[in-house]
N, C-alpha and C positions, 0 to 999 in steps of 0.2 A: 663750062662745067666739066669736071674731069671724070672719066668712069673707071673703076678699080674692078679690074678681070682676078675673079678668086678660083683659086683651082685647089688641086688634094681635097685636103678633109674638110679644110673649109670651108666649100663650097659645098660639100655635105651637108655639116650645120647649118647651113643658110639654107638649101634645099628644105631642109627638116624642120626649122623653127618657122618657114615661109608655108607648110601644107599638113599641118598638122592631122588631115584629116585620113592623111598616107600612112598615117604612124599605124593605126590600130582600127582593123577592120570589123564588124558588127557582127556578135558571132550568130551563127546562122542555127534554124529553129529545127528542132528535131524532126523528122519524122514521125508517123504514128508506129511503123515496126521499131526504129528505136526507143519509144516510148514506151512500149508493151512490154519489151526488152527489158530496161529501167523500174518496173512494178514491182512493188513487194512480191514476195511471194513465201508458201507454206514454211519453206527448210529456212527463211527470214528468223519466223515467227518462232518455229521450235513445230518437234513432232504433233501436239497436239492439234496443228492445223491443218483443213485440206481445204481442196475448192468449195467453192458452194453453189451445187447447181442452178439455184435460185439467182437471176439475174436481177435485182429488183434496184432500177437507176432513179434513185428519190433520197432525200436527205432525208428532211421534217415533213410529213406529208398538212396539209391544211390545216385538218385538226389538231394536231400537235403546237403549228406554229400559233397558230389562234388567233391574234392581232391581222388587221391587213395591211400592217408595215412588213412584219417576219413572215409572213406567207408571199410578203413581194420580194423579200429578199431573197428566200428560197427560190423561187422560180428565179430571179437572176444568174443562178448554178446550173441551169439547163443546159447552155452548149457544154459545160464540161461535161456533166451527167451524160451528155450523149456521144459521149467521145469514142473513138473504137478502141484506148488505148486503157482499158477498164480490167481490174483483176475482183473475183469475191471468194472472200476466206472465208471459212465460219473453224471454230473451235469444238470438234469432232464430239458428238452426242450430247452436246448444250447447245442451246438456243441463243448465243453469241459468235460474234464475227466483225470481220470487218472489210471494208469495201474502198478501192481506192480508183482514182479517173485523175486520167492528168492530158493536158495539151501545151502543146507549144507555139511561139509564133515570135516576131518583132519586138521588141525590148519595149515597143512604146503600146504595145497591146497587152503584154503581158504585164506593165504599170497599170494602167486601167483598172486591171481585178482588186488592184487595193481598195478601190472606191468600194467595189463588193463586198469584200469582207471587213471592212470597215462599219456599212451598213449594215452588215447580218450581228457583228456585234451591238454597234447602237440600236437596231428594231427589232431585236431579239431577245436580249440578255434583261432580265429584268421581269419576263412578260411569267405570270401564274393566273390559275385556272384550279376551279374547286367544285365539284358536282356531288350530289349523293351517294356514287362511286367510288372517285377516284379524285384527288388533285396534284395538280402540275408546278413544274417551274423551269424556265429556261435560266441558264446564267453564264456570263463568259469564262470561257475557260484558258487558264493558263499552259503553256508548251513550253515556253522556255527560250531559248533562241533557238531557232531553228530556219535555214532558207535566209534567203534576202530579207521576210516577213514574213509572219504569221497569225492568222485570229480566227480564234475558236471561241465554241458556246454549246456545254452540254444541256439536255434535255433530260427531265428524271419523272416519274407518272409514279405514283404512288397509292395505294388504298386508303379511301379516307378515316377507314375506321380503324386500322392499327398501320404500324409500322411496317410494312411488306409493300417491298417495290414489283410495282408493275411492267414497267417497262425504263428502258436510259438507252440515250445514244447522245453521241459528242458526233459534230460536226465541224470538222477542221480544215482551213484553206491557207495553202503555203505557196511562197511565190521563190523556184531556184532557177535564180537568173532568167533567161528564155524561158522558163517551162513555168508553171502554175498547177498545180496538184490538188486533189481533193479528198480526202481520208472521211469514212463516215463509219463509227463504230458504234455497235448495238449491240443489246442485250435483253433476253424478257425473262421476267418471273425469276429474277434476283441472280439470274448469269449473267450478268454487265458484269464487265472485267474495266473500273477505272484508269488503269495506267496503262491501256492497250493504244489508246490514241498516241496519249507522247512518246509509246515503243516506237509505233508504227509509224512517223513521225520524224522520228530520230533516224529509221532504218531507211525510208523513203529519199529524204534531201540527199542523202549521199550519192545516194544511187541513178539520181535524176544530173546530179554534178557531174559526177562519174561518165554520163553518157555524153554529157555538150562538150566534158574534155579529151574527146578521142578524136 
């Protein structure tokens, strides 16, 4: 048998086509100070926004979600909900805001949440509720492209006797690259701002990109 000794570049390519696993290393997961770093924040949003002293770490709380699919689904938001890498806005002298949580980790962990938000769309979006008060309805909600993926489902609470909204919040889960992020925007007594999600959204993925590429 003859062996053929390849040297120069050749033997580069052979090198390279032989360990492909040399090419391109796994990028590695943020920290929670780079993560905090990475958050929306007010001068995002525009002047109308500041902090919101109110730390309140919950998307849909039970009665909201109502079923006990979409109330399983919400508690599977828990580790993010309780991440230290957490910002809350609200929209200065209205009862609107918005609240964002994000983590990072392993490309093959931070796949996983798709299953989540997968499931918070399918046991969620769909689900209404009608009392001598008030009636509900969850639906999924559109963003757009944004992140690797995304899936969202607003929530809207209404009076049952005229048209006058009680309460809305949008719950939205995006996954950029290593990181996974959680945006929850809310409103009561007809301060929901609709398009505050997909701002917030838009403003968020970049900014989480931004930090894995430094």
């Amino acid at each position: 048998m003859r062996f053929v000794i390849l040297g120069g570049s050749a033997a580069v390519l052979l090198l390279a086509s032989a360990t492909p696993a040399l090419a391109a290393a796994p990028d590695k997961p943020l920290t929670s100070a780079q993560l905090s770093e990475a958050l929306i924040t007010p001068e995002d949003l525009g002047d109308a926004y500041a902090p919101n002293p109110k730390h309140i770490r919950e998307a849909l709380d039970a009665e909201s979600a109502h079923t006990k699919k979409c109330v399983r689904a919400m508690r599977a938001l828990k580790p993010l909900l309780k991440s230290p890498a957490a910002v809350y806005l609200d929209k200065e002298g209205l009862p609107s805001g918005v609240k964002q949580f994000a983590i990072s980790g392993t490309s093959a962990k931070m796949a996983a949440w798709q299953t989540v938000g997968k499931a918070m769309v399918r046991d969620c979006a769909g689900t209404k509720t009608k009392t001598k008060r008030a009636k509900s309805a969850i639906t999924k909600l559109s963003i757009g492209t944004v992140g690797s993926w995304v899936y969202g489902i607003r929530y809207k609470e209404m009076m049952a006797t005229r048209d006058a909204e009680l309460q809305a919040a949008d719950v939205v889960l995006i996954r950029v690259k290593n990181a996974v992020t959680l945006l929850v925007s809310d409103g009561f007594f007809g301060a929901f701002e609709p398009g505050l999600s997909k701002r917030a959204a838009r403003l968020a993925a970049p900014k989480l990109l931004a930090a894995q590429s430094k």
